[in-house]
N, C-alpha and C positions, 0 to 999 in steps of 0.2 A: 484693508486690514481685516482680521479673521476676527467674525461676529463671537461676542461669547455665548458661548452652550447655554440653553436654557435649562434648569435642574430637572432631574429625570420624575416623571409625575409615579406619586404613589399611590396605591390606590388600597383605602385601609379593607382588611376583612376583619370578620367576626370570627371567634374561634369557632365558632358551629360547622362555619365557612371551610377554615381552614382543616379541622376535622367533624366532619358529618357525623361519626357515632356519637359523638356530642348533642349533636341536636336530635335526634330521634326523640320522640314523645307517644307514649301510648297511654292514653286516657280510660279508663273506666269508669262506673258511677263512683268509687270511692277512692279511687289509686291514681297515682301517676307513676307511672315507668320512666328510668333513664339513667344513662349511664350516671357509675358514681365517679365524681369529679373532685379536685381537692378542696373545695371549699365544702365538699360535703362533709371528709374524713372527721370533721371532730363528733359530727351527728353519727359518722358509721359505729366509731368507736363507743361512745355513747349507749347507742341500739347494741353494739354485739357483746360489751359488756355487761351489760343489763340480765341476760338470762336469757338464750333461747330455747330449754326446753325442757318440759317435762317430764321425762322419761328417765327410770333407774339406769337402765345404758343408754352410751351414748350414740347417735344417732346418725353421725359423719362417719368418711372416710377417715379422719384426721379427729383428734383432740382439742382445736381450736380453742373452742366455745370454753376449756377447760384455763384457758391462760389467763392469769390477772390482767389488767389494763394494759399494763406497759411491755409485760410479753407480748401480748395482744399484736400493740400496734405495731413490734417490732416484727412481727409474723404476718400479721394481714395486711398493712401498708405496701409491703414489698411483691405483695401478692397483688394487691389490685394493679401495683404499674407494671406488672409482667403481662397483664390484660392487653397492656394496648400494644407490645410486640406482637399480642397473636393476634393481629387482624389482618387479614390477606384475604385475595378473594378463594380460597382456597379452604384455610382456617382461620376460624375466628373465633372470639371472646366476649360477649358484651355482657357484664356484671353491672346488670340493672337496680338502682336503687327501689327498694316501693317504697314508695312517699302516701302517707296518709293525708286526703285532701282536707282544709282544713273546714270544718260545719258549715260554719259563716258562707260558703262558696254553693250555693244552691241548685247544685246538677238536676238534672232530668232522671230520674230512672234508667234511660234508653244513652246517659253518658252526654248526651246532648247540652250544649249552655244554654239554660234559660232564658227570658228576655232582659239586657243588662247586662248578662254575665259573659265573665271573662272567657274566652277560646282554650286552646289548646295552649300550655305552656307560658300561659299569659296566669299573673297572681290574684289568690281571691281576694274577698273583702277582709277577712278578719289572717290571724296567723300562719305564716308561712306553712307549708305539706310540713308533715313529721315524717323523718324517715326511720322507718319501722322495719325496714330486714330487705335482704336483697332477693332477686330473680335470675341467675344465672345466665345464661342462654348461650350454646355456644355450639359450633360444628365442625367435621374434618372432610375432607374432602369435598367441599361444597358442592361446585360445578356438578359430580358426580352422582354422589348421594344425595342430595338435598334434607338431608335427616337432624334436626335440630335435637340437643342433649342439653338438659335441664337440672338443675343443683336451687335448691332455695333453704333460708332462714328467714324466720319473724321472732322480733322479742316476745318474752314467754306472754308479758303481762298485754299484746295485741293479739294473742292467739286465742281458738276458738269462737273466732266472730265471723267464720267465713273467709277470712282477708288472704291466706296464704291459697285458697283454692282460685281465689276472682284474680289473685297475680298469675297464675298460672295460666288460669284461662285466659287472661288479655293476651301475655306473650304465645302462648298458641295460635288465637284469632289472627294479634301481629301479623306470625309465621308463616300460617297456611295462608290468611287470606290478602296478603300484602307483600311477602317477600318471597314467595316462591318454592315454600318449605312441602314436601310429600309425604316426610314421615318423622314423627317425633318420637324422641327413647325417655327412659326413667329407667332408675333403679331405687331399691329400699330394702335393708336387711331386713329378713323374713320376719323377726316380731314386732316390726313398725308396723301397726294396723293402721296408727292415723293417717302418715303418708300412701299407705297403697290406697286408704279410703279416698284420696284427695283424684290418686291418679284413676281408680276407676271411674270415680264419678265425671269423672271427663270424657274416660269411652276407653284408655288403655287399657289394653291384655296382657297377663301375662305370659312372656316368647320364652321362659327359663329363667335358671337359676345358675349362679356359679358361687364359689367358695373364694373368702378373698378375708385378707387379715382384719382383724377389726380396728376401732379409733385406735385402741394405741401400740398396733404392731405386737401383738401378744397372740391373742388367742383366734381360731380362724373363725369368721362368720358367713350361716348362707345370706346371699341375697338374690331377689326375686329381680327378674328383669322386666321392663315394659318395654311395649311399642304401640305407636296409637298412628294407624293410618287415615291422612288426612279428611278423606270421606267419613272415618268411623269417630270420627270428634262429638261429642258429645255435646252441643253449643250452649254454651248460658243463655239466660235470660237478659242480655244486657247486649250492647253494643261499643264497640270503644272506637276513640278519635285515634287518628294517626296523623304527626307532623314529623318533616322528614325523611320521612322512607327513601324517593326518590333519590336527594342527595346522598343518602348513604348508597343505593344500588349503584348508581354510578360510580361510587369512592370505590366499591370494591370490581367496578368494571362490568355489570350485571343489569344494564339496564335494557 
């Protein structure tokens, strides 16, 4: 008689597993990086309603920042999950949260865990990271270019502490020294002094300027172009942890 079939063995993963942008982590003395996720969105919404910036104009491609709450989410929600069709190894999207780490967590200077303290991705002692504004990072023709393109926001009342310059820098270090990045862009309409302040101070130049509408499709604005090649980086004073890298090079075939 025909034995019966034994049931087919499953073998569970973790979503990190199952998608590695998920798991990436980039640590610095005060931040953590990583993709935003849905259990983030009520935090995203939160930070991006809150106020990100100080400036008489505004400071995007887009008007965003200008929508009430519920605009907002019906704009930006549909925005982050268009993120995850563009990932190929080709093009890609990773819209990095910056999470403020929380005090109580008593890093190193140098990004390093204390003795006690928790790793990479692993929670501190006292309140969960706050997520304070996002890190962009994203590129087109990978294989080819290797040139990673950069978009950030921090709530108003987290700005001016340094923190939107230390995000950039991690996702740099990231890029150049971990994923195989050669050249990195920026752009900023010509009377944003703080953002150009953020990208020189990293080591970018200005390659040009082109003319291009403003936030709200009205009137035209210049903006300044950056490129920062990899050698010409600028390096912080800091060092940051990475978990995941590997997993994600593979996901995109790049290892």
């Amino acid at each position: 008689m025909p034995q019966p079939s034994e049931p087919p063995v499953t073998l569970e993963r973790t979503l990190e597993e199952i998608w590695p942008p998920f798991g990436l982590r980039i640590e610095s003395p005060r931040l953590e990086l990583r993709v935003v996720r849905e259990t983030d969105f009520p935090a995203y919404v939160a930070a991006a309603s809150s106020g990100v910036t100080h400036t008489t104009r505004n400071p995007f491609r887009q008007a965003w920042n200008e929508k009430d709450p519920e605009a907002l989410i019906k704009a930006s929600l549909p925005f982050l999950w268009s993120t995850r069709s563009a990932v190929s190894p080709e093009h890609w999207h990773l819209a990095f949260g910056v999470f403020l780490k929380d005090s109580g967590d008593e890093t190193s200077t140098a990004g390093q865990p204390g003795p006690g303290q928790p790793g990479p991705g692993q929670p501190g002692r006292g309140q969960p990271a706050e997520l304070i504004g996002v890190q962009d990072c994203y590129a087109h023709d990978w294989p080819i270019l290797r040139t990673v393109s950069s978009g950030s926001w921090l709530r108003a009342d987290r700005q001016g502490q340094g923190l939107g310059t230390e995000a950039r820098a991690a996702m740099l270090l990231w890029a150049f020294d971990h994923f195989g990045a050669e050249y990195a862009e920026s752009g900023a309409y010509t009377w944003n002094e703080r953002s150009r302040r953020v990208s020189e101070s990293l080591g970018y130049f200005t390659s040009g300027t082109q003319r291009v509408p403003d936030a709200h499709g009205v009137e035209p604005e210049w903006e300044h172009l950056f490129r920062l090649p990899k050698n010409d980086l600028l390096r912080p004073g800091f060092q940051i942890q990475v978990t995941g890298n590997a997993e994600l090079k593979r996901f995109f075939g790049d290892d």
